[in-house]
C-alpha positions in Angstrom: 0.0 0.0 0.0 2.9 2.1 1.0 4.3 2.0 -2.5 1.2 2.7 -4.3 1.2 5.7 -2.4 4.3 6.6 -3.4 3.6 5.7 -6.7 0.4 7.8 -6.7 2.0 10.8 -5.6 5.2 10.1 -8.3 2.7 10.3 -10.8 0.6 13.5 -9.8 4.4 15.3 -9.9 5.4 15.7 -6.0 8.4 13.7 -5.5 9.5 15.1 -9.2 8.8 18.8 -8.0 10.9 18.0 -4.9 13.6 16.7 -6.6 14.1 20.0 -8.5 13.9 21.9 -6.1 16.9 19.9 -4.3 18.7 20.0 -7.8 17.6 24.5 -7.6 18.9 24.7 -4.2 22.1 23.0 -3.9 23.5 25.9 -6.3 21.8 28.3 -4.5 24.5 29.6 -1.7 22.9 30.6 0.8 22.8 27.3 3.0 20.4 28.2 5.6 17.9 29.6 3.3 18.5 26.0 1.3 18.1 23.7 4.6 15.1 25.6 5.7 13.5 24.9 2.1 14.4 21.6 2.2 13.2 21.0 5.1 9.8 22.8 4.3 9.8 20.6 1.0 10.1 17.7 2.6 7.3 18.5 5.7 4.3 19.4 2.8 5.2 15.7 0.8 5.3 14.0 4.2 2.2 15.6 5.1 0.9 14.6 1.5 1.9 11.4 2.0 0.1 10.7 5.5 -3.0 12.8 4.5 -3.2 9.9 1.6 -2.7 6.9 3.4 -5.2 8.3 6.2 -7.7 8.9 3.6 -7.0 5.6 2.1 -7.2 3.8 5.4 -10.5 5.5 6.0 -12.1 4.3 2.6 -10.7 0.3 3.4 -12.6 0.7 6.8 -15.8 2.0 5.9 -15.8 -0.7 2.9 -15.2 -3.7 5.2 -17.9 -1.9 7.9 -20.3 -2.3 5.3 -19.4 -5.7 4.3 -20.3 -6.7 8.1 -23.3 -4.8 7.9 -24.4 -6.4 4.6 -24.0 -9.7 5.7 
């Protein structure tokens, strides 16, 4: 599941977008200013990332609740 996540997200353009901004950055020279947009980077496709799998988690629960129910 985690990798279709990944995969998901891969496809919509995050982790692509987030690789070019590490690629933009590491010529920039001011390192703090870099770190701190890494690190900002980095919280929003974490945060993407555990959003989707919540969501995702959510949908697989309320399916098998209403298996049971059906039953």
């Amino acid at each position: 599941m985690g990798n279709d996540i990944i995969k998901q997200h891969n496809e919509s353009g995050y982790l692509d977008a987030l690789c070019k901004n590490l690629h933009f950055y590491s010529k920039q020279q001011n390192y703090s200013s870099q770190l701190l947009a890494i690190a900002q980077d980095t919280l929003f496709l974490m945060l993407g990332l555990f959003l989707s799998s919540i969501s995702q988690l959510v949908l697989v629960n309320s399916h098998a609740l209403l298996l049971l129910l059906n039953q």
